[in-house]
C-alpha positions in Angstrom: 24.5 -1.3 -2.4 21.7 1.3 -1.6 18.6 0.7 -3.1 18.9 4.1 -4.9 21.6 3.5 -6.8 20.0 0.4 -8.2 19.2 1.1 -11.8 15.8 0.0 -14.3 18.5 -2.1 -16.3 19.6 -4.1 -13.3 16.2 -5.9 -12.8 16.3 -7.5 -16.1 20.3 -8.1 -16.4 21.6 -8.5 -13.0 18.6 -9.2 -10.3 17.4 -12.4 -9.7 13.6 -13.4 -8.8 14.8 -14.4 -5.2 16.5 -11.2 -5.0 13.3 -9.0 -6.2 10.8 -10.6 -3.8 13.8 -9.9 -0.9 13.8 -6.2 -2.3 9.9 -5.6 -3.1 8.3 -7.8 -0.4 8.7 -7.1 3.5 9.5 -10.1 5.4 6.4 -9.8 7.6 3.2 -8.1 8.6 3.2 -7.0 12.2 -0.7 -7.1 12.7 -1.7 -7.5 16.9 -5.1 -7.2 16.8 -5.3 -4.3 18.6 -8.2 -1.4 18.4 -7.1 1.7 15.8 -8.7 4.7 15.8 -8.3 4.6 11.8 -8.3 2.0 8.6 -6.5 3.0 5.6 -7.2 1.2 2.6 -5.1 2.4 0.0 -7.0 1.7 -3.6 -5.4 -0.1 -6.8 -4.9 -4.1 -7.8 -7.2 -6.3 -6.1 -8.6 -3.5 -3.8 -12.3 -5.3 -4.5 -12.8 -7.4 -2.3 -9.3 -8.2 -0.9 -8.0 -5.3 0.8 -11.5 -3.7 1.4 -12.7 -7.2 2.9 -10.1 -7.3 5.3 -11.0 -3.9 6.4 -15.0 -4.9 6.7 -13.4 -7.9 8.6 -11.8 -5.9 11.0 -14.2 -3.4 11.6 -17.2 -5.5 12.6 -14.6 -7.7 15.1 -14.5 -3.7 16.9 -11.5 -3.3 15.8 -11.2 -0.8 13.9 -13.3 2.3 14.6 -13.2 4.5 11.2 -12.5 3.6 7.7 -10.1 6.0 5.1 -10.3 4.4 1.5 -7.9 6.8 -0.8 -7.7 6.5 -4.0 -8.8 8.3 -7.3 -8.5 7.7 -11.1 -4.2 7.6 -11.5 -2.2 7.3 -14.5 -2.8 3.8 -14.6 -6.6 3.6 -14.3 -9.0 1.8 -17.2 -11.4 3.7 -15.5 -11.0 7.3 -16.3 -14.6 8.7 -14.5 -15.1 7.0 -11.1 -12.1 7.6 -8.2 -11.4 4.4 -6.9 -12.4 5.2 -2.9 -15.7 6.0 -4.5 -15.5 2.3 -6.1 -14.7 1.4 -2.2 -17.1 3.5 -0.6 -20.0 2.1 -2.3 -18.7 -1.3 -1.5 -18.6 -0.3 2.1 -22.3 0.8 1.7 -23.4 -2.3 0.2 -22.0 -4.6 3.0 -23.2 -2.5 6.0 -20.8 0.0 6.9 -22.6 3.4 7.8 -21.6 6.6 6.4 -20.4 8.2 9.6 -17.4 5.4 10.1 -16.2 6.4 6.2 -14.0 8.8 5.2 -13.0 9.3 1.6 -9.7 10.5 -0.2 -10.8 10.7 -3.8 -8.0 12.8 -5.5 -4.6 10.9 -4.8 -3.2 9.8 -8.3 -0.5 7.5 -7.1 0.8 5.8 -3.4 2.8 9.2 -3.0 -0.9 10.9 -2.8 -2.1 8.2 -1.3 0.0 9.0 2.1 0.0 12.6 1.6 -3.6 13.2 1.0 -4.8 10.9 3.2 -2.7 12.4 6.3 -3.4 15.7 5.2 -7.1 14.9 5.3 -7.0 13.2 8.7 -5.3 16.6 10.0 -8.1 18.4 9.6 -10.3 16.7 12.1 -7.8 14.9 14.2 -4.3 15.2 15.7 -2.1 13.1 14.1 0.2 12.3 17.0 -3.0 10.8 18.9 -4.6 8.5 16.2 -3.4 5.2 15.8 -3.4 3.4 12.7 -4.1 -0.1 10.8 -2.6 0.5 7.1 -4.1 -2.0 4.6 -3.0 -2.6 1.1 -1.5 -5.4 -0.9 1.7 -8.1 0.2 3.4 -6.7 -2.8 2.7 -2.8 -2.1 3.3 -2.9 1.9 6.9 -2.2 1.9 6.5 1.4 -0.3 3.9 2.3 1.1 4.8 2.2 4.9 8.2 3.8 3.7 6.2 6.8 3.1 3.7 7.0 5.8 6.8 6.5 8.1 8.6 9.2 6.4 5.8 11.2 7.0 4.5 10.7 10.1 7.2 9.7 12.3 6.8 7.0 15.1 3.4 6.6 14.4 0.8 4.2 16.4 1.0 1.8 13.7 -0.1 -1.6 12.6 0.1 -3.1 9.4 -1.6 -6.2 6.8 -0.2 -7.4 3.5 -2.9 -8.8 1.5 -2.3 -11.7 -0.5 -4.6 -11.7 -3.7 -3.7 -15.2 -5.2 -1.8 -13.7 -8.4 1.0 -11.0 -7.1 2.0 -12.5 -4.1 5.6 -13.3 -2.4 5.7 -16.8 -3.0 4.0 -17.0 -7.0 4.4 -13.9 -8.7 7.0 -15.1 -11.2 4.5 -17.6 -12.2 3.0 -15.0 -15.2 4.2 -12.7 -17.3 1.2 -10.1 -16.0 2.3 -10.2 -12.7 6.0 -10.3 -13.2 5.3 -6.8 -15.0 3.6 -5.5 -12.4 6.8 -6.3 -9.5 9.4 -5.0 -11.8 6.6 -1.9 -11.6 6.8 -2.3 -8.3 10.7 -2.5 -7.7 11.4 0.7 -10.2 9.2 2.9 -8.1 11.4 2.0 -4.9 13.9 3.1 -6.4 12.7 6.2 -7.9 11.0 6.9 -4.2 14.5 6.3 -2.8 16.0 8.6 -5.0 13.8 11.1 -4.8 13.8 11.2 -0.9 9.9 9.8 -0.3 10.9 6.8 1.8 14.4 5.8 3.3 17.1 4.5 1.3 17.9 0.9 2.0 20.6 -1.7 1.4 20.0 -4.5 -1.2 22.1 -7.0 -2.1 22.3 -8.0 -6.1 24.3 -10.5 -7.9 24.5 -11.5 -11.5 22.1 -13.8 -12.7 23.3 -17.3 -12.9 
């Protein structure tokens, strides 16, 4: 069946864990270490440090030339006055990174501004079709998040890194009720982004629980 037609209900009746972390996680990064023009770092769990170290990381190897952090204060946000690439920014600062290699999307409220506002940002200084790209965000976010970007950009100069963070990743995340919430999180807003056209609709394959 097509993710799509996949309801909420399903997850808790009719999905099995092994079945969710085929659905939510993809299977693999597809990193190659080679230069972008641009580093995305898309804000939310575990963006400090793990996502925005990898992006320092890669950076002062040379290989990554500019760094977009996006991200401001979304519906899910304790903190309801400071835009999370602001959080990132400063961290930036603080570990060396000038301001001339940061560039700041402070108003998206969810991945689906995330993309969107970032590109839309980009547009105005660059041409799209010539940038290349390193998208960073976490293991459990990847596969949504590149579903858009490539829904929006097509055939774009593109790598990609999955950060594990310890808690949500591929192989523990059942482990605790706190991050079992936040994958069936995860897995409804595929399917609503399937539904609603954002990113490509995909087959899944579900059987009742045992």
């Amino acid at each position: 069946m097509k993710i799509s037609k996949l309801k909420a209900n399903d997850i808790l009746f009719k999905v099995s864990d092994e079945e969710i972390t085929d659905i939510v996680f993809k299977k693999d990064n597809n990193y190659k270490s080679i230069k972008s023009d641009i580093g995305i770092v898309l804000g939310g769990p575990s963006m400090i440090p793990n996502r925005i170290d990898k992006v320092i990381e890669l950076y002062n190897q040379g290989l990554i030339d500019k760094i977009l952090v996006s991200g401001g204060i979304g519906f899910f946000n304790r903190d309801k006055k400071i835009p999370e690439a602001c959080k990132l920014e400063e961290y930036l600062f603080q570990n060396g990174i000038p301001k001339r290699d940061i560039i700041v999307e402070q108003y998206s409220k969810d991945t689906f501004d995330n993309i969107h506002y970032s590109l839309q940002l980009l547009e105005q200084y660059y041409d799209l079709d010539e940038l290349s790209f390193t998208l960073i965000t976490s293991e459990f976010h990847l596969k949504r998040t590149l579903g858009l970007f490539t829904k929006v950009l097509h055939n774009p100069n593109l790598q990609w890194i999955g950060i594990k963070d310890g808690i949500h990743d591929k192989e523990i995340w059942n482990r605790t009720k706190k991050s079992r919430l936040l994958i069936y999180k995860e897995l409804i807003q595929l399917i609503r982004y399937a539904k609603k056209g954002y990113i490509e609709d995909f087959d899944v394959k579900v059987l009742k629980k045992q």
